[in-house]
PAPA-777759 format. One record per residue: z, y, x of N, C-alpha, C in turn. Coordinates in steps of 0.001 Angstrom, whole numbers, padded with zeros to 6 digits, always signed. Layout:
BEGIN
ZYXZYXZYX;...
***
This chain:
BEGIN
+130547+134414+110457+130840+132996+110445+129798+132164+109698;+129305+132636+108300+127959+131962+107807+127113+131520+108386;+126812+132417+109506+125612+132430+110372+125286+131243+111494;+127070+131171+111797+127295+130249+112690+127115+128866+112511;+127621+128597+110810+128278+127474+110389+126785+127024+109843;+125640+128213+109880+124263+127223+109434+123616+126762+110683;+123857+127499+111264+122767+126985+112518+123590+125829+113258;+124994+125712+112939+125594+123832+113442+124940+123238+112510;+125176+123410+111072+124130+122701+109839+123092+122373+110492;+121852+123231+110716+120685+123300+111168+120687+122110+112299;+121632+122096+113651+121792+121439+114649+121726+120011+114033;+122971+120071+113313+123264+118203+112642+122076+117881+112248;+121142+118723+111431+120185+118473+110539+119101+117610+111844;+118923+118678+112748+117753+118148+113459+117999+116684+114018;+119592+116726+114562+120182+115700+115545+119948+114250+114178;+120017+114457+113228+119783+113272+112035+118273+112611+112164;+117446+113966+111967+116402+113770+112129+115393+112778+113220;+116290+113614+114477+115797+112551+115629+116386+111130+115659;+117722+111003+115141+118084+109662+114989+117220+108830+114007;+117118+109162+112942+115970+108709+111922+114512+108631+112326;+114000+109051+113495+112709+108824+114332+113157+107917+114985;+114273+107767+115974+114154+106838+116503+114740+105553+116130;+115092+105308+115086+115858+104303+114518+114358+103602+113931;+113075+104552+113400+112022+103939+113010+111555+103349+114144;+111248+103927+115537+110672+103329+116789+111120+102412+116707;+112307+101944+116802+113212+100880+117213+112985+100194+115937;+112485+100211+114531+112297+099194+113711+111131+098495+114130;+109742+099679+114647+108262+099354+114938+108425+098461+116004;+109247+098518+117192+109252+098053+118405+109979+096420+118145;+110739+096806+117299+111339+094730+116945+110163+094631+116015;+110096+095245+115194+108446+093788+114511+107525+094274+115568;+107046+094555+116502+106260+094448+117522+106445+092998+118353;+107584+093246+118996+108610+092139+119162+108373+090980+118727;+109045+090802+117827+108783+089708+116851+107547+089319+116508;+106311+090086+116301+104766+089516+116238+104215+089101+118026;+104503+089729+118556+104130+089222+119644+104973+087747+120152;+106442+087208+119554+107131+086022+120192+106051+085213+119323;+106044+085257+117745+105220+084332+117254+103487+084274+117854;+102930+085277+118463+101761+084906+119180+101872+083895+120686;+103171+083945+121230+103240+083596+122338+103582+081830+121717;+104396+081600+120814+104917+080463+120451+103121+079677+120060;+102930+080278+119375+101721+080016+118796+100174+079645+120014;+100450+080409+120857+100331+079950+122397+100542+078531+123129;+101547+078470+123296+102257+077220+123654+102107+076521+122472;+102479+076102+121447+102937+075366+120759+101724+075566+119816;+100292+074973+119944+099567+075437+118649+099340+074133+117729;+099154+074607+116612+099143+073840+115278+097806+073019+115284;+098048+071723+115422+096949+071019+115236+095774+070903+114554;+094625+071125+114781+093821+071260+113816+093301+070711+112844;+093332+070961+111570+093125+069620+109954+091875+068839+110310;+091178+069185+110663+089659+068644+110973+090099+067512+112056;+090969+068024+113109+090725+066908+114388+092167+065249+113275;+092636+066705+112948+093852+065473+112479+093628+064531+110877;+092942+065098+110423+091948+064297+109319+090803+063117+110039;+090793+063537+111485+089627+062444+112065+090261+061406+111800;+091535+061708+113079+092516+060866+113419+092736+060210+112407;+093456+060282+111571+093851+059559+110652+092666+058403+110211;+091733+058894+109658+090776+058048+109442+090321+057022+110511;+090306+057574+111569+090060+056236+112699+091140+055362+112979;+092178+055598+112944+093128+054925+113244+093499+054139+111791;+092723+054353+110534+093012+053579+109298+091611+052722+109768;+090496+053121+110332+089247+052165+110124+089614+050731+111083;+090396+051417+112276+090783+050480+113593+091812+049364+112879;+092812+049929+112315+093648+048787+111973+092960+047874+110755;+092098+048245+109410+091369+047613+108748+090276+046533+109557;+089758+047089+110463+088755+046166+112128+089962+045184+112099;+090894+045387+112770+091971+044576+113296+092048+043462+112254;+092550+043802+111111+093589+043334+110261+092171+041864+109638;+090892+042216+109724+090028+041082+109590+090160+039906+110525;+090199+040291+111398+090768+039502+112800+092252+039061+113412;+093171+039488+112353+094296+039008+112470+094923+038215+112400;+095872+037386+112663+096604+036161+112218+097460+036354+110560;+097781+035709+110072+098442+036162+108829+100201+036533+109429;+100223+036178+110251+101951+036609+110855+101654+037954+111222;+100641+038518+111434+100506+039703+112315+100063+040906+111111;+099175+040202+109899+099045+040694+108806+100237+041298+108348;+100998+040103+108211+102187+040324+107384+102795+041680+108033;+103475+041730+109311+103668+042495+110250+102992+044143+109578;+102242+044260+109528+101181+045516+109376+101953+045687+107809;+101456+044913+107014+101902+044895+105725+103560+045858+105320;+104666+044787+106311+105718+045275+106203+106116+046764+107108;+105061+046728+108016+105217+048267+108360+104389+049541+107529;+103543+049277+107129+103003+049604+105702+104027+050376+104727;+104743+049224+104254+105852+048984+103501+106898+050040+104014;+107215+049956+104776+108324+050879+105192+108065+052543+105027;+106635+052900+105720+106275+054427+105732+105717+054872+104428;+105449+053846+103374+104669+054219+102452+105847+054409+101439;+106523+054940+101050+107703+055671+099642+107350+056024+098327;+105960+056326+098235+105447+056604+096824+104873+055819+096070;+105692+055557+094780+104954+054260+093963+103517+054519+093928;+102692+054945+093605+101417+055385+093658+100869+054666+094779;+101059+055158+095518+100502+055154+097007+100670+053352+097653;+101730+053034+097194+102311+051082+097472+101790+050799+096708;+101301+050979+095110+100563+049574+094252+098991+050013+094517;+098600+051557+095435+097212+051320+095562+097070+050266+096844;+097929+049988+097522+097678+049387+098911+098133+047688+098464;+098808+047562+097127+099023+046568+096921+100642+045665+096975;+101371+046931+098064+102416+046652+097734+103447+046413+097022;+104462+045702+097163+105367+045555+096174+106579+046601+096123;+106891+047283+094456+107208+047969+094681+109003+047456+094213;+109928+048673+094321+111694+048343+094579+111724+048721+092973;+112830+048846+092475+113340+048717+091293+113399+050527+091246;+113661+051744+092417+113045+052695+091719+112275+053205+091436;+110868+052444+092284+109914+053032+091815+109292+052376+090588;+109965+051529+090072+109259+050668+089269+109774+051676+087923;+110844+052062+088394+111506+052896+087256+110672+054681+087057;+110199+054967+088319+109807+056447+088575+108190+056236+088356;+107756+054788+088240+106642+054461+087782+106210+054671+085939;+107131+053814+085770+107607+054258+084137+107572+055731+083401;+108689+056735+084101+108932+057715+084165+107232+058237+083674;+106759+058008+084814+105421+059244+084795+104652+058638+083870;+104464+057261+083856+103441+057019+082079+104649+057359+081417;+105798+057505+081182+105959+057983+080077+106178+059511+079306;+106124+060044+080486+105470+061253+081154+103817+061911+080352;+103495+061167+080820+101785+061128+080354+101525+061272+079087;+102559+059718+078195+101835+059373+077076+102731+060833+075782;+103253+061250+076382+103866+062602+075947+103272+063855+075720;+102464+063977+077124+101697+064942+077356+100514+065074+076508;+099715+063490+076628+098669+062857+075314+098981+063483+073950;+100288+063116+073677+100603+063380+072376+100802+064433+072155;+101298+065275+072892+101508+066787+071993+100339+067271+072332;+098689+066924+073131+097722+067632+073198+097148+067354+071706;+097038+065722+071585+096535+066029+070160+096938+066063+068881;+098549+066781+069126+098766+067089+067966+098341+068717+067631;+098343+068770+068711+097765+070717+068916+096011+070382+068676;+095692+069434+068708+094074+069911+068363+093648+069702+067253;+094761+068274+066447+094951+068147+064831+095334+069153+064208;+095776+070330+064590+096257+071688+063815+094996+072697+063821;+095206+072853+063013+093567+074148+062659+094222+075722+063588;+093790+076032+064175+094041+077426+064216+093878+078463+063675;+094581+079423+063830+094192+080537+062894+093413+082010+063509;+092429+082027+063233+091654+083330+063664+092243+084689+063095;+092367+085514+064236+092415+086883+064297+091870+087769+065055;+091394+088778+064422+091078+090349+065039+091905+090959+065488;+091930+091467+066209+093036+092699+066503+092148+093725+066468;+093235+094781+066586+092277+096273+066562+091268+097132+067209;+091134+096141+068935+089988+095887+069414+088616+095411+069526;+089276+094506+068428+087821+094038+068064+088094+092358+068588;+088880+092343+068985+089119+090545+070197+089375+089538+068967;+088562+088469+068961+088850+087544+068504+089938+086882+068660;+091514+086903+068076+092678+085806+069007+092503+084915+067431;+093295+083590+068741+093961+082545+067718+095038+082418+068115;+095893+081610+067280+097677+081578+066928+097675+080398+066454;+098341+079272+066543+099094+078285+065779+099862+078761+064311;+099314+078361+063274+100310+078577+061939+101706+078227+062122;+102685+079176+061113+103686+078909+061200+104517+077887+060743;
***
């Protein structure tokens, strides 16, 4: 009966085995799968290129600046308030001149006050002497005193 009951062992063993080969095929064959849908998408559907779309942009800012010399001030305005609408970042509205809403005036604030923070704890760290050390390598470190 030993004899019997190894060589079903033996059987299961192999029958695992081949399931575990082919359970890998079948992992290789979906990311196969799957790299080939994203080549095909990528096919059809390709990603515009930064160079052509960096042109763009720039010509279509030089064309409306052309325009906007030659414009009526109703039509100015027009540009202005569409301006206004796509442009969301305080930054970005007081470089163009726009007027900005009460949060960015607030998220304007924010970041100088932001800044003048950042200022300050740099030079309070450069008003502090550091302290030189060796280590047992030989490396020069420094440390802030305690």
């Amino acid at each position: 009966m030993p004899n019997r009951e190894a060589k079903i062992e033996a059987k299961i063993k192999a029958k695992e085995a081949e399931i575990a080969v082919l359970k890998e095929k079948q992992e290789q064959r979906r990311m196969q799968k799957a790299k080939l849908a994203r080549q095909l998408e990528a096919i059809r559907n390709p990603k515009p290129d930064r160079k052509t779309e960096t042109r763009k942009k720039i010509l279509y800012g030089a064309a409306i600046l052309a325009w906007l010399k030659i414009a009526t001030n109703e039509n100015k305005q027009a540009i202005t308030d569409i301006l206004g609408e796509f442009t969301p970042r305080w930054l970005d509205r007081e470089f163009l001149g726009l007027p900005l809403n009460e949060a960015q005036v607030k998220e304007k604030q924010a970041a100088k006050d932001r800044a003048e923070k950042a200022r300050e704890i740099k030079k309070a760290r450069l008003s502090q002497p550091a302290l030189l050390e060796v280590d047992e390598s030989g490396l020069l470190l420094t440390r802030q005193p305690d």
